[in-house]
N, C-alpha and C positions, 0 to 999 in steps of 0.2 A: 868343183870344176869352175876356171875362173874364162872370160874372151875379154879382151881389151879394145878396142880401136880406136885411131888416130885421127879421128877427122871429128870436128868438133858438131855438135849440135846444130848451133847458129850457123853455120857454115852450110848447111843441106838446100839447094835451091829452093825457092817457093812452088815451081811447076811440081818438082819433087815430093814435098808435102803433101801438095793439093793430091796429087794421085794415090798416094800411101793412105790419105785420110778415106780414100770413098773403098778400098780393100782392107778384108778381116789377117792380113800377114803381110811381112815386112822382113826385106832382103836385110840377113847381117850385115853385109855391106855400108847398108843405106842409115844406119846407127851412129854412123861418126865416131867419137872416142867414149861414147857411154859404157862404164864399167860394167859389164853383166855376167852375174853368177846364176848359179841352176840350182835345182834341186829335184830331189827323185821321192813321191810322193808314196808314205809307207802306207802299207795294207794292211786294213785289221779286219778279222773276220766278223766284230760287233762293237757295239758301240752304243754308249750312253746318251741318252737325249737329253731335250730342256724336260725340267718338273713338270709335271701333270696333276690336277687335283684330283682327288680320289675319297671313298668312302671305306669303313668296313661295312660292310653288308651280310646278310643271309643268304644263300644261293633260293631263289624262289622255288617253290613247292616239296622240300624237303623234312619241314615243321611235323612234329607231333604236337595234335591239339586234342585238349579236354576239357569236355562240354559241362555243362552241368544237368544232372540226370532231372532237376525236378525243381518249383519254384525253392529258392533258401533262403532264411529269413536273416544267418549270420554268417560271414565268410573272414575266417581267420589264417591268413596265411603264415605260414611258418617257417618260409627262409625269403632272402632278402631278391628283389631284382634284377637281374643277369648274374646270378650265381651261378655258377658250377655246380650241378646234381648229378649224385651218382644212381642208376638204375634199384629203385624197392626204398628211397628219401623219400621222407615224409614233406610233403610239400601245402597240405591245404588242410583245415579240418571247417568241415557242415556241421553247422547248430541249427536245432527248431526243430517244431514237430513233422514238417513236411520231408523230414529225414526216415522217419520210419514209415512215414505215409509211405514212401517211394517203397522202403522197406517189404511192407507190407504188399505194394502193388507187384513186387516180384516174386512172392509167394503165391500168390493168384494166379501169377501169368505162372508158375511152374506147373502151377495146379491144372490151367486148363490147356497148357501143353502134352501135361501125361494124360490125360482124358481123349486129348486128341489123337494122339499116337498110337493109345488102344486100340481108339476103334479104326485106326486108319491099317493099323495091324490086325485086327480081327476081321476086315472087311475085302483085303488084298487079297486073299483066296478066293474069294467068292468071286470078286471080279474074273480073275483068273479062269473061273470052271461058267461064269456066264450068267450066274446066280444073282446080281445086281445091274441096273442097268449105267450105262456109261457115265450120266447126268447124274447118278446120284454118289457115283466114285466121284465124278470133280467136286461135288459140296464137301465131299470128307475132305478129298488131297487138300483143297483151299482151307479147312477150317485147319488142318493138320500141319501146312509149311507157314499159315500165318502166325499163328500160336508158338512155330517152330523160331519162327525171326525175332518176334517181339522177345521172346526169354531170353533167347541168345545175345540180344541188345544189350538187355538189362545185365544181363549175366558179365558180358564184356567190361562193363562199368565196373561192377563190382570185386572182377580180378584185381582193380585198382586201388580196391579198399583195406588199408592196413588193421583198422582195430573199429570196433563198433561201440561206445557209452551209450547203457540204453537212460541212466540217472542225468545227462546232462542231453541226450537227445544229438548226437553229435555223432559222427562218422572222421575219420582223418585218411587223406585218397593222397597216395604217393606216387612217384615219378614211374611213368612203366619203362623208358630208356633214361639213359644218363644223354645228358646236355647242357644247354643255358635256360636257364627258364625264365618265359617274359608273363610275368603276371599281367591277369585283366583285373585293375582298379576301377571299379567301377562308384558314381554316386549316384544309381540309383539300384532298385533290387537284383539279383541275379535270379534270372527267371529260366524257366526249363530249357536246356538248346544253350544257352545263353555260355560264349567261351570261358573259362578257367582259367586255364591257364595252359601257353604251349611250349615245347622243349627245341632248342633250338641243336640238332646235333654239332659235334664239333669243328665237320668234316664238313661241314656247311658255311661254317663263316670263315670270308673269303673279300679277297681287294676287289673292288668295283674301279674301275677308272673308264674314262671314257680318251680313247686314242685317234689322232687326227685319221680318215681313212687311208691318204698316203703310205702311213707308216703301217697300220693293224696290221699285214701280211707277215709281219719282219719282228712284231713284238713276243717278245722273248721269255721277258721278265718283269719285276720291280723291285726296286732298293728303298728301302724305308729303315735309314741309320745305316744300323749294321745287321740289319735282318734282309735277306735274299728268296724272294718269294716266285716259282715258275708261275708263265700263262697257262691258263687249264682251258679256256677257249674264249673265240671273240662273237660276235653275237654277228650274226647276218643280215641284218635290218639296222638302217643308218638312221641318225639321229641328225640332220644337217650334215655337214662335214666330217662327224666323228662315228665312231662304233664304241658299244661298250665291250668292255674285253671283264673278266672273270680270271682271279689268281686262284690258283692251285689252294686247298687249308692253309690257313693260317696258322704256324705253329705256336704253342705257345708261351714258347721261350721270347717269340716277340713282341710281347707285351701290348696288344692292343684290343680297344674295349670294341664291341659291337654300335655301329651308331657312330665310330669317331671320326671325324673330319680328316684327314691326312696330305702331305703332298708327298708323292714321289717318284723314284727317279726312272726313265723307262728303258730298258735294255733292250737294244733293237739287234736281232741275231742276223746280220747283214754284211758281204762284202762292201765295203767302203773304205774312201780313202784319207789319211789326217796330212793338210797342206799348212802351213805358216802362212799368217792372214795379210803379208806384206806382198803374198802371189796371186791375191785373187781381187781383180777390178770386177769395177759395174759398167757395161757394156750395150747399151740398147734392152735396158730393162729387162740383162739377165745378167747374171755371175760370169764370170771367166778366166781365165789363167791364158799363158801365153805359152807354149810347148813349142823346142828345136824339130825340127826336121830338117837336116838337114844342114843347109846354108839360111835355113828359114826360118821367123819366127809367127806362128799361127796360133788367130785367139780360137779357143774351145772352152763351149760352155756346160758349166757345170750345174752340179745342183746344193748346196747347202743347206744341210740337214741339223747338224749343230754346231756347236763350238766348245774349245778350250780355252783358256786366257791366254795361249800362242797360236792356237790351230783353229782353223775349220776344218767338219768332217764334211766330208764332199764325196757324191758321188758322181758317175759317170756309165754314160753308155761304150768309152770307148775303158780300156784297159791301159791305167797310169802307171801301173807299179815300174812299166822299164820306162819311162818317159820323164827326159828332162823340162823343167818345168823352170821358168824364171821366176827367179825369188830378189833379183836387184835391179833396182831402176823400170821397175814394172811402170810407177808411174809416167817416168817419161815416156816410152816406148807408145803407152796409150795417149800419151799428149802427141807421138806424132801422128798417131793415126789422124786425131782429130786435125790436125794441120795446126795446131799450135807452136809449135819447133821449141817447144824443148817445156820444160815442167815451168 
């Protein structure tokens, strides 16, 4: 859509200017013969931002960790540093004698758990009929659920234990889920308590990026190459200006390591609108376009959000999609506001 008019630039009174320049709109008329064409501002329902730096990360508290049951005098592990384990890998073996000590300390504790049970089982009747008194059933139940925890502890460990060497003093303790496992390298002893090693599930590692809080509401997604990963949520609590947001798993056809540094791209699921960057002036320290109404041309300020190498993506409180929008001789039209008469 093309307007033409006749009356040249230079030619506009000065009183004329002056006035146009202190008003945000400007009679066609009062244009002279500047050539001015339109355009009609398309709507996309979402839209790509600038890069974001980002991590792979863990989702926090979803880790399986394994402690080590008792001081160890040798820790040999048997697969490498963020491998891939599948659930019943062999993942660690314990050398030394404090491998059977421990051994031996759960034969004990089975010992004085069935001891305790008896008599916690020989004695429940008698409670029952009034035969013992109240204080002397809590010393049993206490000596009989603590006996009861302590084996079960140990016992829990030891479902993790693949094969037992009694000639080299050594146990080898495998994966109990499938994951990534992050060994603890330690140089100094691995003492009782002291971590092993943990699994990191798959379903867990996930983009980290941290997103301006303008945008968080509207984020969608991220593009890393040609891998396309959804938002799984954004966190509630600001960090300055940004929030952290959390992608959905990471598959892993898209090839990234736990720990990697990344940048990418952020898909913001948002009405907005893409305009040709020769339609948008700077205007009293905000963005704006110039929109017909009429006989009229009126500035209306936008917001720009990103860009293409021809387009800003722009949005707005009022509705562009039917609105003509000038795209020629922008710059004059804003020179006359300012009372300069002409570019």
């Amino acid at each position: 859509m093309m307007a033409k008019f006749g009356v040249s630039l230079l030619c506009v009174p000065f009183y004329l200017l002056a006035s146009i320049a202190s008003a945000e709109s400007i009679l066609l008329e009062d244009l002279g013969n500047l050539e001015l064409s339109y355009i009609q501002p398309r709507k996309v329902a979402s839209y790509e931002g600038s890069s974001l730096p980002a991590q792979i990360e863990r989702l926090p508290g979803n880790d399986y960790w394994v402690m080590t049951p008792e001081n160890i005098q040798q820790v040999t592990f048997l697969v490498g540093q963020g491998q891939i384990v599948t659930k019943g890998q062999a993942i660690v073996r314990l050398t030394g004698p404090e491998v059977f000590h421990f051994l031996a300390q759960i034969e004990a504790a089975k010992s004085l758990y069935q001891l305790a049970k008896q008599r916690y089982d020989r004695n429940k009747p008698l409670l029952e009929s009034g035969s013992i008194s109240t204080e002397k059933w809590r010393e049993i139940s206490q000596d009989y659920f603590s006996t009861h925890l302590e084996y079960e502890h140990m016992q829990h460990f030891m479902e993790m234990v693949q094969s037992i060497d009694a000639k080299t003093e050594s146990l080898v303790v495998i994966a109990p889920v499938a994951g990534i496992v992050n060994l603890n390298h330690l140089n100094s002893p691995y003492t009782a308590g002291a971590q092993l090693f943990s699994l990191v599930p798959a379903d867990s590692i996930r983009v980290k990026v941290n997103v301006p809080m303008s945008q968080s509401t509207s984020l969608s997604a991220v593009n890393i190459n040609q891998c396309h990963i959804s938002i799984d949520e954004v966190s509630a609590i600001a960090d300055g200006v940004f929030l952290t947001a959390w992608s959905k798993p990471v598959p892993q056809e898209c090839n990234l390591l736990l720990g990697q540094q990344i940048t990418v791209i952020p898909e913001y699921q948002k009405a907005v609108y893409m305009l040709p960057k020769n339609s948008v002036f700077s205007w009293q320290q905000e963005s704006q376009i110039f929109i017909q109404t009429a006989q009229t041309l009126s500035a209306l300020s936008i917001d720009i959000l990103g860009s293409t190498s021809d387009e800003y993506i722009v949005a707005s409180d009022q509705d562009l999609s039917q609105i003509q929008v000038l795209s020629q001789s922008v710059a004059a039209v804003k020179g006359i506001l300012l009372g300069l008469g002409g570019e």
